[in-house]
N, C-alpha and C positions, 0 to 999 in steps of 0.2 A: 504494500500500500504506500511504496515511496508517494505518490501525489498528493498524499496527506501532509507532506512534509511544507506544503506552500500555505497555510490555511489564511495566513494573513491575505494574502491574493487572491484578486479575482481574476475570472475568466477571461476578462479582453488581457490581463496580463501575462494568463499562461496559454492564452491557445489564441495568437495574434490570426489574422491580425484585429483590430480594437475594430470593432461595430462601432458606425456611425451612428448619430441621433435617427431613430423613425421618422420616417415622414407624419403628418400629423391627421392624416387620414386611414392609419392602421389598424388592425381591431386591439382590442385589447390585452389578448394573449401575446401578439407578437410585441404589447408596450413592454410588455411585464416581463418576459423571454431577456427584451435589451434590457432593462431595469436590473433584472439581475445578476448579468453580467459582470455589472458594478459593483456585486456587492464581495464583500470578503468570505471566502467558501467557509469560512468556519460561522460564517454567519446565516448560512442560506437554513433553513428549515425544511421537516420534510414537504411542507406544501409546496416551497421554492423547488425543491430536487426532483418532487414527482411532475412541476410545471415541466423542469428543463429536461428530464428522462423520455418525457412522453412527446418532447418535438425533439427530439433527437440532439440534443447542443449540448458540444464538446462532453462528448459521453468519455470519454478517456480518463477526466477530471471529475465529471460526476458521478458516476460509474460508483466511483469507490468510496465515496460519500455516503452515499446510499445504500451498499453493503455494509457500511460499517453500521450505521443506523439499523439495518435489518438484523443486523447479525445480537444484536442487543435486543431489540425489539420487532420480530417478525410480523408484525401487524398493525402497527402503529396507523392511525388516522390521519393521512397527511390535507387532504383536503373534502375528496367527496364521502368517502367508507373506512371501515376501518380493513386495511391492505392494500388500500389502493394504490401506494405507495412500493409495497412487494409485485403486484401486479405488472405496476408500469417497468418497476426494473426488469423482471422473467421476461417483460413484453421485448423488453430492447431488444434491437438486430443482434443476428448471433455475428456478424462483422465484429462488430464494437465489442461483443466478448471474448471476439478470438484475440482481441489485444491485450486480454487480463482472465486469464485463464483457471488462475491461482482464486481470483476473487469470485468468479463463476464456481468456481467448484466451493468455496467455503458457502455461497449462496442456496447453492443445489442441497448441501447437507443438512444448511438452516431450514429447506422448502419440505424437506423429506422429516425433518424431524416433527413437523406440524400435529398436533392430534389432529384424529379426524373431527372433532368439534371445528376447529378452526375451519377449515376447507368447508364444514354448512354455513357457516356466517358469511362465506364471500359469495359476491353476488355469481348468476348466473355466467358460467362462458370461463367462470375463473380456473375451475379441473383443468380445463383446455391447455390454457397458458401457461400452467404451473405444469403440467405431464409434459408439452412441449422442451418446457425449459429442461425440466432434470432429466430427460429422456438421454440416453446414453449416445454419444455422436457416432 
Protein backbone atom coordinates (compact mmCIF):
# COMPACT_ATOMS: atom_id res chain seq x y z
CA UNK A 1 0.00 0.00 0.00
CA UNK A 2 3.14 2.26 -0.61
CA UNK A 3 0.34 5.10 -2.18
CA UNK A 4 -0.66 5.52 1.36
CA UNK A 5 2.48 6.90 1.97
CA UNK A 6 1.26 10.44 0.15
CA UNK A 7 -1.90 11.14 2.26
CA UNK A 8 -1.14 14.62 2.78
CA UNK A 9 -1.60 14.98 -1.37
CA UNK A 10 -4.07 15.05 -3.42
CA UNK A 11 -4.82 13.79 -6.67
CA UNK A 12 -4.04 16.47 -9.27
CA UNK A 13 -0.64 16.11 -7.24
CA UNK A 14 -0.14 12.49 -7.64
CA UNK A 15 -1.73 11.58 -10.87
CA UNK A 16 -0.97 14.85 -13.07
CA UNK A 17 -1.67 16.06 -14.99
CA UNK A 18 -3.92 18.88 -12.59
CA UNK A 19 -7.62 19.16 -13.82
CA UNK A 20 -8.70 22.34 -14.80
CA UNK A 21 -11.66 24.21 -13.38
CA UNK A 22 -15.23 22.69 -14.86
CA UNK A 23 -16.87 24.44 -17.19
CA UNK A 24 -19.92 25.91 -15.35
CA UNK A 25 -22.58 24.13 -17.17
CA UNK A 26 -21.55 20.56 -15.69
CA UNK A 27 -23.72 18.32 -13.72
CA UNK A 28 -22.91 17.91 -10.41
CA UNK A 29 -21.17 14.77 -10.16
CA UNK A 30 -18.45 15.71 -12.41
CA UNK A 31 -18.29 19.34 -9.88
CA UNK A 32 -17.64 17.04 -7.11
CA UNK A 33 -15.32 14.38 -9.11
CA UNK A 34 -12.90 17.85 -9.66
CA UNK A 35 -13.65 19.00 -6.20
CA UNK A 36 -12.17 16.26 -4.90
CA UNK A 37 -9.26 16.12 -6.50
CA UNK A 38 -8.35 18.80 -4.38
CA UNK A 39 -8.70 17.52 -1.58
CA UNK A 40 -5.90 15.75 0.63
CA UNK A 41 -6.48 11.80 0.34
CA UNK A 42 -6.31 11.25 3.94
CA UNK A 43 -9.19 13.52 3.91
CA UNK A 44 -11.56 12.04 1.24
CA UNK A 45 -14.39 9.97 3.07
CA UNK A 46 -15.81 6.99 2.15
CA UNK A 47 -18.77 8.83 0.25
CA UNK A 48 -15.79 10.93 -1.54
CA UNK A 49 -13.91 7.28 -2.51
CA UNK A 50 -17.05 5.44 -3.42
CA UNK A 51 -17.89 9.05 -5.80
CA UNK A 52 -14.31 8.69 -7.28
CA UNK A 53 -14.26 4.41 -7.49
CA UNK A 54 -17.49 4.47 -9.26
CA UNK A 55 -16.29 7.12 -12.21
CA UNK A 56 -13.24 5.47 -12.49
CA UNK A 57 -10.48 8.49 -11.30
CA UNK A 58 -7.16 7.78 -10.67
CA UNK A 59 -8.14 4.24 -9.31
CA UNK A 60 -4.24 3.46 -8.62
CA UNK A 61 -4.46 6.00 -5.78
CA UNK A 62 -7.98 5.22 -4.73
CA UNK A 63 -7.99 1.84 -5.07
CA UNK A 64 -6.02 1.54 -1.94
CA UNK A 65 -7.86 3.85 0.19
CA UNK A 66 -10.79 2.15 -0.16
CA UNK A 67 -9.22 -1.20 0.67
CA UNK A 68 -7.88 -0.04 3.59
CA UNK A 69 -11.22 1.33 4.68
CA UNK A 70 -12.93 -2.14 3.66
CA UNK A 71 -10.55 -4.15 5.15
CA UNK A 72 -11.53 -2.55 8.68
CA UNK A 73 -14.92 -2.04 7.84
CA UNK A 74 -16.54 -4.25 5.06
CA UNK A 75 -19.61 -2.59 4.88
CA UNK A 76 -19.53 0.74 5.85
CA UNK A 77 -22.29 3.33 4.52
CA UNK A 78 -20.42 5.44 2.30
CA UNK A 79 -23.31 7.28 0.73
CA UNK A 80 -26.40 5.57 -0.74
CA UNK A 81 -26.57 1.73 1.52
CA UNK A 82 -24.61 0.36 3.72
CA UNK A 83 -21.77 -1.42 1.20
CA UNK A 84 -22.09 0.55 -1.27
CA UNK A 85 -18.84 1.50 -0.93
CA UNK A 86 -17.55 -2.59 -1.08
CA UNK A 87 -19.67 -2.70 -4.16
CA UNK A 88 -18.29 0.19 -6.00
CA UNK A 89 -14.67 -1.11 -5.21
CA UNK A 90 -15.47 -5.29 -6.45
CA UNK A 91 -17.34 -3.14 -9.36
CA UNK A 92 -13.98 -1.48 -10.47
CA UNK A 93 -12.39 -2.69 -13.81
CA UNK A 94 -10.36 -5.78 -13.34
CA UNK A 95 -7.60 -3.35 -15.43
CA UNK A 96 -7.08 -1.18 -12.49
CA UNK A 97 -6.70 -4.34 -10.31
CA UNK A 98 -4.27 -5.93 -12.32
CA UNK A 99 -2.04 -2.83 -11.08
CA UNK A 100 -2.58 -3.97 -7.35
CA UNK A 101 -2.94 -7.37 -7.07
CA UNK A 102 -1.75 -7.76 -3.45
CA UNK A 103 -4.67 -5.25 -2.52
CA UNK A 104 -7.37 -7.26 -4.62
CA UNK A 105 -6.45 -10.25 -3.03
CA UNK A 106 -6.55 -8.81 0.64
CA UNK A 107 -10.03 -7.40 -0.69
CA UNK A 108 -11.29 -10.95 -2.02
CA UNK A 109 -10.40 -12.45 1.53
CA UNK A 110 -12.40 -9.52 3.37
CA UNK A 111 -15.44 -10.30 0.58
CA UNK A 112 -15.23 -14.16 1.27
CA UNK A 113 -15.12 -13.67 4.86
CA UNK A 114 -18.74 -11.93 4.88
CA UNK A 115 -21.46 -13.93 6.89
CA UNK A 116 -24.02 -14.75 4.87
CA UNK A 117 -26.37 -12.11 6.96
CA UNK A 118 -24.25 -9.50 5.37
CA UNK A 119 -24.66 -10.47 1.44
CA UNK A 120 -29.08 -10.39 2.55
CA UNK A 121 -28.67 -6.73 3.50
CA UNK A 122 -27.18 -5.79 0.16
CA UNK A 123 -29.24 -4.71 -2.31
CA UNK A 124 -30.36 -6.64 -5.27
CA UNK A 125 -27.56 -7.52 -8.37
CA UNK A 126 -24.84 -7.33 -5.32
CA UNK A 127 -24.00 -11.65 -5.30
CA UNK A 128 -23.40 -10.75 -8.96
CA UNK A 129 -20.57 -8.25 -8.22
CA UNK A 130 -19.13 -9.69 -5.23
CA UNK A 131 -18.83 -13.65 -7.14
CA UNK A 132 -17.40 -11.76 -10.10
CA UNK A 133 -14.92 -10.13 -8.09
CA UNK A 134 -13.41 -13.13 -5.83
CA UNK A 135 -14.12 -15.46 -8.67
CA UNK A 136 -10.66 -17.19 -9.29
CA UNK A 137 -8.82 -15.58 -12.76
Amino acid sequence: MDRLLHLDRTLDELDPPRWTPPPADVTQPVRTVHELRRVPLARLRPADLRTLVTQGVSLPYVLPLAVRLLLEEPLPEAYFYEGDLLLATAGAPASAWSLLPDLAEHLRTAVDGLPPTAHAQLPRGAGEILARFTAPD
